[in-house]
Every structure is written in structure tokens, then in C-alpha cells.
C-alpha positions in Angstrom: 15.3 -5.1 4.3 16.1 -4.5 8.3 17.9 -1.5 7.9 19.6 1.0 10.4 21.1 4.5 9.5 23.7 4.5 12.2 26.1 1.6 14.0 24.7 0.0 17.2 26.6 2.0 19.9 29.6 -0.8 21.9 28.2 0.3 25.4 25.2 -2.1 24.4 27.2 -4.7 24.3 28.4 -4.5 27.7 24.4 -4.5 29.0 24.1 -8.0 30.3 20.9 -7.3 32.1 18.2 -9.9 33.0 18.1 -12.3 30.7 15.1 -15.0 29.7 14.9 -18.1 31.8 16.8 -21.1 29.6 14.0 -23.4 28.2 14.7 -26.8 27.7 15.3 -28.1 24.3 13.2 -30.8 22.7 15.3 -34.3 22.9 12.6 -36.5 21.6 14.7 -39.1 19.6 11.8 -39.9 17.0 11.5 -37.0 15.0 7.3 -35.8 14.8 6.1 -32.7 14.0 4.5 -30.4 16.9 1.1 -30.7 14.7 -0.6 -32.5 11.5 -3.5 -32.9 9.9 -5.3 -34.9 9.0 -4.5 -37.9 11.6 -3.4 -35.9 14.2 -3.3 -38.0 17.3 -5.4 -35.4 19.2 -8.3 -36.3 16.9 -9.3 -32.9 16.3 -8.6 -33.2 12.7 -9.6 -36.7 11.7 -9.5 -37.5 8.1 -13.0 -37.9 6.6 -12.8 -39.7 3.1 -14.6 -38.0 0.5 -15.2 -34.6 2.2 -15.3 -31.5 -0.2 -12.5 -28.7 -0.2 -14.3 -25.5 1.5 -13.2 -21.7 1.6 -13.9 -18.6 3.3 -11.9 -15.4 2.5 -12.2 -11.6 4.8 -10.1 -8.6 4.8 -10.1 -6.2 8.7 -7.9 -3.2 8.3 -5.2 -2.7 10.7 -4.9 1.2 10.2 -3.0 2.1 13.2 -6.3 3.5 15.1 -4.3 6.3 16.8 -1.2 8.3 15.7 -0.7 12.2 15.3 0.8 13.7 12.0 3.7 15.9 11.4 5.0 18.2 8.4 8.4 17.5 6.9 9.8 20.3 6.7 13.3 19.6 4.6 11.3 16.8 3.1 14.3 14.4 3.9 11.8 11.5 5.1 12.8 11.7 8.8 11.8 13.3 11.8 14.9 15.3 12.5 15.5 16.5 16.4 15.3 20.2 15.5 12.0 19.4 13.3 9.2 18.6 15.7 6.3 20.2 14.0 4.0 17.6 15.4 0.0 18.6 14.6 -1.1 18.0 18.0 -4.4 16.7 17.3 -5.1 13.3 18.6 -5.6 10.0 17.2 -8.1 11.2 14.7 -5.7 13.8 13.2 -8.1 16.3 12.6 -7.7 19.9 14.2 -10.4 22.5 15.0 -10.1 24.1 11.7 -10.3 20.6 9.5 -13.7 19.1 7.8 -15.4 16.3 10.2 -13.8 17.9 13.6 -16.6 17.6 16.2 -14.0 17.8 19.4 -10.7 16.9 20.8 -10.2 13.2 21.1 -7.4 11.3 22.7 -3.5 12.9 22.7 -5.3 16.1 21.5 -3.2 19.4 23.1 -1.2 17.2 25.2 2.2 18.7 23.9 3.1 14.6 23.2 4.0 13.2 19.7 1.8 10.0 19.3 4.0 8.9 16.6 3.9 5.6 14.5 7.3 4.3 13.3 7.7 3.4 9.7 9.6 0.5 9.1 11.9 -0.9 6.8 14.3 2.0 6.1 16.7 4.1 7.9 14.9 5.4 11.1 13.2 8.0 12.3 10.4 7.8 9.9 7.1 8.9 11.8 4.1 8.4 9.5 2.1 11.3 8.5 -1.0 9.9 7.4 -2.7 7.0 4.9 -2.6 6.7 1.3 -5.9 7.9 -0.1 -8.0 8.5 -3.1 -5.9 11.5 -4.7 -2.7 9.8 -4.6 -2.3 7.5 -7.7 -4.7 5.5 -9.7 -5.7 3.3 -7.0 -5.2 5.4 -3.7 -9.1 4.5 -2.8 -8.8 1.4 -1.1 -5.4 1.7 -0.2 -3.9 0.7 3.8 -3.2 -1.7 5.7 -5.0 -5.4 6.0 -5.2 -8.7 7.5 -6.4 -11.2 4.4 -7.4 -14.7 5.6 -8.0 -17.5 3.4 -9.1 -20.1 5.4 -9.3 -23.8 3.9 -11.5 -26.6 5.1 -11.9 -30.6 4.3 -13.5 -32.8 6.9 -12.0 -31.9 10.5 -8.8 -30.3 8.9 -8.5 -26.6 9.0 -5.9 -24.5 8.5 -6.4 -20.5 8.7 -3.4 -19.0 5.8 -3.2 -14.8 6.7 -1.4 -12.5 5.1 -0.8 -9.1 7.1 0.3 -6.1 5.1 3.4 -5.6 8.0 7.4 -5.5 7.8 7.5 -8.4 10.2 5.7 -10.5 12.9 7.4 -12.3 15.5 7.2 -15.8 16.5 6.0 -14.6 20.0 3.1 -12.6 18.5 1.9 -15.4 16.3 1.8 -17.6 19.1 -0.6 -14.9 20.6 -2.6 -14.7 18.1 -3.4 -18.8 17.9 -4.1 -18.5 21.9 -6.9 -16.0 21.3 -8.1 -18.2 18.8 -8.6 -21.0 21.3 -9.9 -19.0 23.8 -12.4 -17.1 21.5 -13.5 -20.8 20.8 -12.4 -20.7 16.4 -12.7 -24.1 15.1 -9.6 -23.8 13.1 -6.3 -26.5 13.6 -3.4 -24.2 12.5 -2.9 -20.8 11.8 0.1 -19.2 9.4 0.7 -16.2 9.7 3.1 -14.3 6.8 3.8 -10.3 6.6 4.8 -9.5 3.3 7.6 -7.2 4.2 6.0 -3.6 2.5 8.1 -1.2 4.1 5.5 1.9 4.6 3.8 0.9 7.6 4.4 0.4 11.4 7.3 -1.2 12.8 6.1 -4.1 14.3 10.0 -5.3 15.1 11.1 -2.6 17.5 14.4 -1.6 15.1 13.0 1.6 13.8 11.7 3.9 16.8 12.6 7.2 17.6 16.7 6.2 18.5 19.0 3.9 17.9 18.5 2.5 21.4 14.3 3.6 21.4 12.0 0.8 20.4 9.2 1.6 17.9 7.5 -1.2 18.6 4.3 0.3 19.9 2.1 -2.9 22.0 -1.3 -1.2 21.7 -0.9 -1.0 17.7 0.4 -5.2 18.4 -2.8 -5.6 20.0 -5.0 -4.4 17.3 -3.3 -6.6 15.2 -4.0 -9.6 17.1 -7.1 -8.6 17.2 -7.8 -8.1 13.6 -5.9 -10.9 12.8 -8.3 -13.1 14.7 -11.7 -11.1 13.6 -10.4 -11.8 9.8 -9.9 -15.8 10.6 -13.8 -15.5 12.6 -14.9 -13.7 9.1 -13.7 -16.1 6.7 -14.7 -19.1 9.1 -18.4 -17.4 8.9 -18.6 -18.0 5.3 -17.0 -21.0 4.2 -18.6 -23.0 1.5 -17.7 -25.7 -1.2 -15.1 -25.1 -3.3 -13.6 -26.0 -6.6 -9.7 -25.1 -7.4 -7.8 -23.6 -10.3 -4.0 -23.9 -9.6 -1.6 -22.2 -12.8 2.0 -20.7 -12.9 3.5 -18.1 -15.2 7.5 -17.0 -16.0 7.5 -13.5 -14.7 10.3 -13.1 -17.2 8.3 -13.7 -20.5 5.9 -10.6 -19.6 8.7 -8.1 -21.0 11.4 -9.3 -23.6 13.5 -6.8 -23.6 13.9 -6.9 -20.1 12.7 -10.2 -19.1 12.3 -10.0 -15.2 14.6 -6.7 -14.6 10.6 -4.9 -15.4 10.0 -5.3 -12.0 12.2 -6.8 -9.9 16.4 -7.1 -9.5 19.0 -8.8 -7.9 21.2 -6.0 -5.7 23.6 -9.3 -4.4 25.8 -10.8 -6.7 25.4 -13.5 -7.3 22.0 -12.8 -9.6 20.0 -15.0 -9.0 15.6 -14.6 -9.1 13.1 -17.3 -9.1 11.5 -16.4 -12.2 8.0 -18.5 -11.3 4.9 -16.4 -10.3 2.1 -19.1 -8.5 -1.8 -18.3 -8.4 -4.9 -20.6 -6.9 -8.3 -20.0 -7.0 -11.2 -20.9 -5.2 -14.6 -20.9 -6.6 -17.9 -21.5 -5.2 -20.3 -23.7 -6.4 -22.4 -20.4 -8.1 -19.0 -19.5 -10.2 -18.1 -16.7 -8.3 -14.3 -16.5 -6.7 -14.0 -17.1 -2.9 -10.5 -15.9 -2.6 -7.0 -16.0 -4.3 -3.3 -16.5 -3.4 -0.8 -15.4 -5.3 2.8 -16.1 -4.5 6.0 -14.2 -6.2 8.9 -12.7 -4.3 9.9 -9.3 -4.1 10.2 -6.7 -1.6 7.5 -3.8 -1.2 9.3 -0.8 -1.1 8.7 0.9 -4.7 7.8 4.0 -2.9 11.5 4.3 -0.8 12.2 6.0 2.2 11.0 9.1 2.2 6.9 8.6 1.7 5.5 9.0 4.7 1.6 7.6 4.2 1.2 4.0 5.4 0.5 2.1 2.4 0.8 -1.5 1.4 2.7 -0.4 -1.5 3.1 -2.4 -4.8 0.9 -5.3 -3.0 -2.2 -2.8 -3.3 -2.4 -2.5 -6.7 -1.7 -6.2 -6.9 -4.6 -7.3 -5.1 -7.3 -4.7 -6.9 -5.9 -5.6 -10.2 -6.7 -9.6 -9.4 -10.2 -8.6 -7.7 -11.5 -5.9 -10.2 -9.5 -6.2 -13.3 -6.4 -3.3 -14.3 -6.5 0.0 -15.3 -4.4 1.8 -18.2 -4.7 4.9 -19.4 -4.9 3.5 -23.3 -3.9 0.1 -23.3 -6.7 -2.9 -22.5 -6.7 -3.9 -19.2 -7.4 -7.6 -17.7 -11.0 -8.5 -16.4 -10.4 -9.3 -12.2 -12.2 -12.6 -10.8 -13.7 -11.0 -7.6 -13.0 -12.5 -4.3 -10.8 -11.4 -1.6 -6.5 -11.6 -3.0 -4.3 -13.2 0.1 -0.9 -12.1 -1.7 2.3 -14.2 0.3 5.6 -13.0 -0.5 8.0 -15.8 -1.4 12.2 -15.8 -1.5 13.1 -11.7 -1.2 16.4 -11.5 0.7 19.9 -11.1 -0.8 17.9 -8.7 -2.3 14.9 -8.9 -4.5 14.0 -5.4 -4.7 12.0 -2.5 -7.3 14.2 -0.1 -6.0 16.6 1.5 -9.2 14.1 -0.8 -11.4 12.9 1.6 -14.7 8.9 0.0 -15.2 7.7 0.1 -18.1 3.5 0.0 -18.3 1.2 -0.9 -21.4 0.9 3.1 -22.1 4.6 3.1 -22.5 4.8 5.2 -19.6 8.1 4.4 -17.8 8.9 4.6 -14.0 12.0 5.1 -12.1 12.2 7.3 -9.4 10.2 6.3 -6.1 6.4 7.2 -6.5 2.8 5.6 -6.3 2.7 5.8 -9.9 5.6 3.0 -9.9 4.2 1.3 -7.5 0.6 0.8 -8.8 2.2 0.2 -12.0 4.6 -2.9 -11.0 1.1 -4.3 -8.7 -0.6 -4.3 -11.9 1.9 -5.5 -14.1 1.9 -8.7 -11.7 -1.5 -8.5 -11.1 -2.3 -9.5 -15.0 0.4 -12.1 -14.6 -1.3 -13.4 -11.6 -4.8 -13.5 -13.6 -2.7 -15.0 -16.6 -1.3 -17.8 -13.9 -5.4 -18.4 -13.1 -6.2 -18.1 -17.0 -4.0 -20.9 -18.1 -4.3 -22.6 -14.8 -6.1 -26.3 -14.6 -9.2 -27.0 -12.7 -8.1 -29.1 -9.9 -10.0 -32.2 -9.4 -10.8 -33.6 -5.6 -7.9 -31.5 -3.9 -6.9 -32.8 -0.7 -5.4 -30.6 2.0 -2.9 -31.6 4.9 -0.9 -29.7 6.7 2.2 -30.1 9.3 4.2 -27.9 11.5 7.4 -27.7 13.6 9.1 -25.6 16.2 12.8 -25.5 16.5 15.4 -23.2 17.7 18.0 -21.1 16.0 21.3 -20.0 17.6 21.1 -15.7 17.9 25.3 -15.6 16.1 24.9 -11.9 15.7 26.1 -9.8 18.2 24.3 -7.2 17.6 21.4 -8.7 17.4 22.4 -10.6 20.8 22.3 -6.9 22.2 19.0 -5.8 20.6 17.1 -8.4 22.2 18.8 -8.1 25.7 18.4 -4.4 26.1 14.5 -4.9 24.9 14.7 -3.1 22.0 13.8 -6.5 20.0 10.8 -7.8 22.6 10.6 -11.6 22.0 12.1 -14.5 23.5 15.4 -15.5 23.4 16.4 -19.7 24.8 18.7 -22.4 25.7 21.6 -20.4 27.0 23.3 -20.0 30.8 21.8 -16.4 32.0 24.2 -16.2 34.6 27.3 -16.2 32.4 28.2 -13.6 29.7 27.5 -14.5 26.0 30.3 -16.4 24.3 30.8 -18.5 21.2 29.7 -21.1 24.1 27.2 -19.4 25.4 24.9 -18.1 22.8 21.0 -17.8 22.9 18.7 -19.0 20.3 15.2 -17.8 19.3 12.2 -20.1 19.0 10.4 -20.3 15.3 8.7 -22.8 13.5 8.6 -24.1 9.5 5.4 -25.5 8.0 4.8 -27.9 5.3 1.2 -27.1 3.5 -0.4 -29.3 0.8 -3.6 -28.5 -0.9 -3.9 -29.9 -4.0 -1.0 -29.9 -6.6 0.6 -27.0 -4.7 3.1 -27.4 -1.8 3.6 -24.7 0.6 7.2 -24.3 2.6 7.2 -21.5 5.0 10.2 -19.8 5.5 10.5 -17.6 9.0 12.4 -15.1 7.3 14.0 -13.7 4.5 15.4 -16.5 2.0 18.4 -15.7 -0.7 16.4 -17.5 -3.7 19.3 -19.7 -4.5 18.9 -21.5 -1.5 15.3 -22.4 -2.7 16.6 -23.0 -6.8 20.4 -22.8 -7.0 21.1 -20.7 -10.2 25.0 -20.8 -9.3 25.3 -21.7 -12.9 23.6 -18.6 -14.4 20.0 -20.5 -15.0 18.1 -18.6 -13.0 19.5 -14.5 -14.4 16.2 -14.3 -16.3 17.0 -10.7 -17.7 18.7 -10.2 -21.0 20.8 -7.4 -19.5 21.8 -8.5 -16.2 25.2 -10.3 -15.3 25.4 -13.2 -12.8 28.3 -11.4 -11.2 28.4 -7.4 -11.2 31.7 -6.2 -13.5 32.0 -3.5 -11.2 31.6 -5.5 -8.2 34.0 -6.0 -5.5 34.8 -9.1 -3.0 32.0 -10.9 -5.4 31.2 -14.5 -3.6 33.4 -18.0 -4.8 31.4 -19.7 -7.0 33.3 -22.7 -6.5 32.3 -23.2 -3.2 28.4 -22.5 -3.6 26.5 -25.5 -2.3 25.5 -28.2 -5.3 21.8 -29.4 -5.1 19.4 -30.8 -4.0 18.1 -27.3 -3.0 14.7 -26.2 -1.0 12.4 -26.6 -3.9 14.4 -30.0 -5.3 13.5 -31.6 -2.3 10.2 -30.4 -2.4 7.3 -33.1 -3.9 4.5 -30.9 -4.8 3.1 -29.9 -8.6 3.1 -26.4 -7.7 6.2 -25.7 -5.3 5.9 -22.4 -3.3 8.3 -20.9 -1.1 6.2 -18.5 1.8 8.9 -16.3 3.4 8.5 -14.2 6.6 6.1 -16.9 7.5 5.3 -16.7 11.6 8.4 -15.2 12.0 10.8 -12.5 10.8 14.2 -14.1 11.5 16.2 -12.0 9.1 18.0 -13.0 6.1 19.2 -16.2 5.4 22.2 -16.6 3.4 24.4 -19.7 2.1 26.9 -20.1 4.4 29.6 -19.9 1.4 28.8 -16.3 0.8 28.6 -15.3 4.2 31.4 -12.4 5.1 31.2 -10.7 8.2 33.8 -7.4 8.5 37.1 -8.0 9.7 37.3 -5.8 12.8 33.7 -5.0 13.5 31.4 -8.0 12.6 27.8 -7.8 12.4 28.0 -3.9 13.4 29.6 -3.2 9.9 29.0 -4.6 6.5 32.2 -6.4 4.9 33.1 -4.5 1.5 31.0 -5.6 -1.3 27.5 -7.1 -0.9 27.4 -8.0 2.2 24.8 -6.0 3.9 22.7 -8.7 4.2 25.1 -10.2 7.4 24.6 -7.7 9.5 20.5 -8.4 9.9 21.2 -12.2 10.1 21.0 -14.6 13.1 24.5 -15.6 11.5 26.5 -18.1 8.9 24.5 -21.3 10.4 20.7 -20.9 9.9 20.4 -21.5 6.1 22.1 -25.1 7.3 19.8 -25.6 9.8 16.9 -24.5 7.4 17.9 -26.8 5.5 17.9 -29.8 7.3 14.9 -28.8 9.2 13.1 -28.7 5.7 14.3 -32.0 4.7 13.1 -33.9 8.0 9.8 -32.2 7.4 9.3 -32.2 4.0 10.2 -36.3 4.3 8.4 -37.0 7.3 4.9 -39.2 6.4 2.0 -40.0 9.1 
């Protein structure tokens, strides 16, 4: 959820500064993908017939390693100009008078905030520490990671991390695959996916200090990369045989008097949620689990704005409940399966959100207000449905694992984000436009990202660099895809609700999809923003893309613009149909 607490200010709009040199645009007339495997023409990732499935799975936090805390002193969840009550004590965030201090350490007594940014809410949200073992039932092994899963047969590899972030640009993934080379990984293609949880650094820029300061910090990028790349050299150390269990649950049969509304709704009419919650295993050839994915889309943010400890939020509980089993208070919990839990987020824009969501747990506690309780709560609830998905799940015999990948541009349509990325406060790239001449409807620059197709077994992955409405992926224009006995596809109450009549008829993402197992992995080496079906996309009539048009329609405002769900599209198609 890119979210701002104030309009973008029309001065930035006139800053037409230096711009990125214009990079030429691919105009190869036979349509191949940038890379495949197995088969790809460099021969790195020959095909060897017969060759067994292997898995290696590693976790490396990614803890900021420096940042100060502060107090809140209204407890509003910002860090107001006339609040600076900074603890001045270094990265470590321990003060003379605190257990462990030994002496001051970097920042320490310098008079200087070393803030981290929270992302994912209004701004300025400065964190104040990590989660730990006295807040909620699992606070012990709470943070911030980089999961890898990497997967292995013959030459082909393909290195699938999950990083517990808001975001990750295009720019840095590319980073992250070039220190991979020159660190000497044998791996052919890295993913990279953030699963959106909204308590932890902005990685993005959007939510710094201002609305025109960046809180993008590059030494917190770097350790990142870094991580990222020592979790992908972990799980490439221990990599062995495998065996696969691939199963699917309906999130919606877990409670029947709510059906899905439990833990997730729609806040954009119309309702629409892909009801489908995907799990794999892998299993060494002693029994014992290598790793899991699980795949199911819904934005992290059960804790809201104003928590200020960096947490992975619902994902944490998750990921323990999978690994070591869940924990009630009364009721039985599940057994886990061990292994290290790579959790990808799937379709969560337009919005697939806990927030206003009353959970219900086995005790028959409930949950509504904002709180780790909540959170730990829903991670479990879809934790157990994750181990039920494996439970019912069939042993996949001789899986085979390919793997393709392409790089295309999208036009920036947003004005406002055309100004965010000129003025630096977005820092990537931005292509194919004049820089000598102002921006017009002419003259409009495009940001580089990429869409992958990813087969292992019965399940196909399509990444997604951003945030997908779900009826793009399953349509549900028809009221098939509600899944909650109390929800409406359109809200009563609502105003300027979307024309059904025009919504787009099929085929849609996952209809044109081939696989068993079709999975939808959004925010996938990029975060391009929401993408939204071009019928339903109203922009304000005086002050587009700065304001939201009335309704639900604040979705717009964080989008490249009206075109890149077509372009998604069609860029799906071509890659989804393309064969070796």
C-alpha cells in the first residue's frame, strides 16, 4: 500500500533537472526471452535427461545494523517536528545506563538522528526498535530476513528469495545478480520478491523524513544485497536430492461463518479475492523438509501504522507455524515439517488487506484492533492451512524445472510519480524518453522491469513486478470469486462503484496459464505499484494522480497509470506461449 499523508507539492512538477540518458528499446522482431533454462543458447544450463530435483534452503537477517531509537511521546506513530526525543546512542541502541553497554559505538553523542524509515503508511514513521520475545506469542524469532530456496536439476538453477521488505526495485535486483556473478555463484537466475509487510525500512524512498526527503537509506540497500547474496551462497552450500509434495487449499472453507473475511478483505469494490492458498515441499532423501513455499495474497500490515518495531508482521507467525507447528492457548495445534518457509505474496493490490478484519482464533479469542496478537493469530491461522495444503498435497513424481525471463519497459503515466523519480526521491532508472524536452503525453519516460515464467513440477510460477488487482489474475466480475458469506460484490454504501459492464471478459492471467498448480508471485524484482484494469481506472478530475477520484480510487494515484495491466497482459501471454 504506497501511501503518502500529504499531496506532492506543484513546484515538483516544474523540476526538470537532469534526467537519465534515453536507452534504446529492444526491436528484435522474433520475440525470445532475455534468458531460459534448460536450453539456453549460452550452454550454461544444458538440459541433462534424468537428473534429480535438488534443494538448498537459508535464512540471513537483514536487521537494519545501525539505527538510533526514539520515544513517542503522543503515541500518534510519527515522529512529529516538535518531538525529537531521539536516544542518542548509536547504532547499538544501548546507553551507558542499559544492560550489555561496554562503550559508545558509531552516531553515539553526535546530536544526529540515525533514523530508519518505516514504510508502508503515512510518513514520518522512524523505527524504535525490533520485535522481541515479550511482545506476543512468537516475538522470539521475530525480524527481518532474506529466505532462499534455491532449486537445482542438471545445469539449471534458479535461486527463488523472499525478503521480508515493502519493495525492491528493479535496479537493486539487477545488483544483486551482478554480485552473484562476480562472487563466482553457480546459479542461472535469481527472483527476487518482497512481500510488502509494512513495518520495516523503506527501501522505495517515499517515506523519509518529508515529503520531498528520501528514506531510502543505501548503506541499509547494501546490506541487503549483501544478505541477499550470503542467503543464495547458504542454500547453494547445502543442496541435496529432493522429493516434492505440491497441495492447495480454499482459504475460505477454514471459517464458515466468514469464509475468507477471517483474515483477509476486499477494501475496492469490486470484491473480488483469489480464494486459493498454494504450498510445495521439499524433502530430502532422510525425510526431513529442505524448505517450503507457500503462496497466498494479502498485505502485511495487521499491526497498522502506529507500531514502531520492525517486524515481518503476520508473515512471522506464518513461517514458525509451518516450521514448528502452531500454538493455542487451549485448542490443538498443527505439528510443523521443519525446514526453512520462503513465504511469496501473490495478487494484494486493489486491496487485499487485515486491516478492519475481526480474527477469530481456535480459543475463540477474537481480534480487531491493530496488535501482535492479530497478527500472530492470522500467520497461524494460514500457517495450518499452509500445512493442510502439504497434508493433502500429492508426492510429485520426477519434477522437472525450467525457467524463462523477460525485460520490458513500462511507460511512467503518473505525474507524480514522473516527479518523484526526477527530483531523486524514487532512485532508479527511468528510459526511452527525449531528456532535453519537457515531459508530455509525447514525451513520457518508462521504467525497466522484467516478468518471469517458473515451472517446477505441476506448479507454474508468474511473477508479477508489482501489486496485481486479483481479478486481473481470476476475473470474479460475476460475483465467483466473493468467497465470504457476508460480503457484497459491490459496497451498498459505496460511491462512483466501477461499470461492471465494461470489466474485461476472459481469458485472464491464470486462464492462460498451463500449469497444475497456477501461482501468481507479485512484487516480484520490482515494485511497480498497483495494477489496475483499465476499466476501473479514474483519475480525479482537476488534480490527477496527486488526488484520489471519489470512491475507491486510491489505488490510481500509486500506479504507473491506466496502461500497464494491458501491457501485463500481453507481456504474460507472449511468455507464458513462448516454447524453446
Amino acid at each position: 500500500m504506497l501511501s503518502l499523508t500529504r499531496s506532492l507539492p506543484l513546484s515538483l512538477f516544474l523540476f526538470l533537472g537532469a534526467c537519465p540518458e534515453k536507452t534504446a528499446v529492444d526491436t528484435a522482431e522474433t520475440y525470445s526471452p532475455d534468458i531460459f533454462c534448460p536450453g539456453d543458447p549460452s550452454g550454461n544450463c544444458d538440459d541433462i535427461e534424468g537428473a534429480q530435483l535438488q534443494a538448498g534452503a537459508a535464512s540471513v537477517s537483514i536487521i537494519p545494523e545501525c539505527f538510533e531509537s526514539w520515544t513517542d511521546t503522543n503515541e500518534d506513530g510519527e515522529y512529529d517536528d516538535d518531538e525529537e526525543f531521539f536516544l542518542d546512542c548509536g547504532c547499538d541502541r544501548l546507553c551507558p545506563e542499559d544492560e550489555g553497554y561496554t562503550k559508545p559505538d558509531e552516531g553515539e553523542g553526535d546530536e544526529e538522528f540515525q533514523a530508519i524509515w518505516l514504510a508502508g503508511f503515512g510518513s514520518p514513521r522512524a523505527a524504535s526498535g525490533v520485535r522481541d520475545a515479550s511482545l506476543g506469542m512468537r516475538g522470539e524469532n521475530d525480524g527481518i530476513w532474506s529466505k532462499t530456496l534455491v532449486l537445482r536439476q542438471g545445469e539449471s538453477t534458479i535461486a527463488l528469495v523472499s525478503l521480508d521488505l515493502i519493495g525492491w526495485f528493479f535496479e537493486d535486483v539487477q545488483k544483486i545478480r551482478e554480485m552473484a556473478v562476480a562472487e563466482g555463484l553457480d546459479v542461472d537466475h535469481i527472483l527476487v520478491h518482497a512481500t510488502h509487510q509494512h513495518e520495516g525500512p523503506d527501501t522505495m524512498g517515499i517515506w523519509g523524513p518529508s515529503i520531498t526527503k528520501s528514506g531510502y537509506n543505501e548503506e541499509y540497500a547494501e546490506q541487503v544485497r549483501q544478505a541477499t547474496v550470503e542467503s543464495i551462497r547458504q542454500a547453494l552450500e547445502v543442496t541435496e536430492p529432493v522429493s516434492m509434495v505440491s497441495g492447495t487449499v480454499d482459504v475460505s472453507t477454514f471459517n464458515e461463518e466468514k469464509g475468507v473475511r477471517n483474515v483477509i478483505q476486499d477494501k475496492r469494490d469490486p470484491w473480488v479475492i483469489d480464494e486459493l492458498l498454494h504450498a510445495a515441499q521439499f524433502i530430502a532423501e532422510d525425510g526431513s523438509t529442505v524448505g517450503t513455499l507457500v503462496n497466498w495474497g494479502n498485505h502485511p500490515e495487521a499491526l497498522a501504522h502506529k507500531n514502531l518495531l520492525i517486524t515481518s508482521d503476520y508473515v512471522h507467525a506464518l513461517r514458525e507455524t509451518v516450521e514448528s507447528g502452531s500454538q493455542w492457548e487451549t485448542a490443538e495445534g498443527l505439528a510443523g515439517v521443519g525446514g526453512t518457509c520462503v513465504f511469496m505474496n501473490a495478487s494484494v493490490g486493489g486491496m487485499m488487506t487485515p486491516l478492519g478484519v475481526e480474527v477469530t482464533d481456535p480459543d475463540g479469542s477474537t481480534w480487531s484492533d491493530a496488535s501482535f496478537e492479530k497478527a500472530d493469530a492470522i500467520g497461524q491461522l494460514v500457517g495450518e492451512m499452509a500445512l493442510e495444503a502439504l497434508n493433502s498435497g500429492e508426492t510429485v513424481e520426477n519434477p522437472k524445472l525450467s525457467f524463462r525471463a523477460k525485460i520490458f519497459h513500462s511507460p511512467i503515466e503518473n505525474i507524480a510519480l514522473q516527479a518523484m523519480w526526477l527530483v531523486g526521491t524514487l532512485d532508479r532508472g527511468a528510459y526511452n524518453y527525449d531528456t532535453g524536452e519537457d515531459l508530455t503525453d509525447e514525451n513520457v519516460p518508462e521504467v525497466r522491469t522484467e516478468i518471469d515464467v517458473i515451472e517446477v513440477g505441476p506448479i507454474q510460477m508468474l511473477t508479477v513486478p508489482g501489486e496485481l488487482l486479483p481479478e486481473l489474475a481470476i476475473g470474479g466480475y460475476d460475483g465467483s470469486h466473493i468467497n465470504a458469506p457476508d460480503a457484497e460484490l459491490f459496497d451498498p454504501k459505496g460511491s462512483n462503484p466501477p461499470d461492471i459492464a465494461n470489466a474485461p471478459e476472459g481469458p485472464y492471467l491464470k486462464d492462460r496459464m498451463t500449469g497444475e498448480s497456477k501461482w501468481i508471485i507479485g512484487l516480484a524484482n520490482d515494485e511497480i505499484g498497483y495494477i489496475i484494469p483499465e476499466y476501473n481506472f479514474k483519475l480525479h478530475e482537476t488534480m490527477p494522480y496527486l488526488d484520489e477520484a471519489d470512491g475507491d480510487h486510491y489505488e490510481e494515484t500509486r500506479s504507473l497509470g491506466p496502461n500497464v495491466a494491458t501491457q501485463l497482459d500481453q507481456e504474460a501471454e507472449a511468455l507464458l506461449n513462448w516454447q524453446p
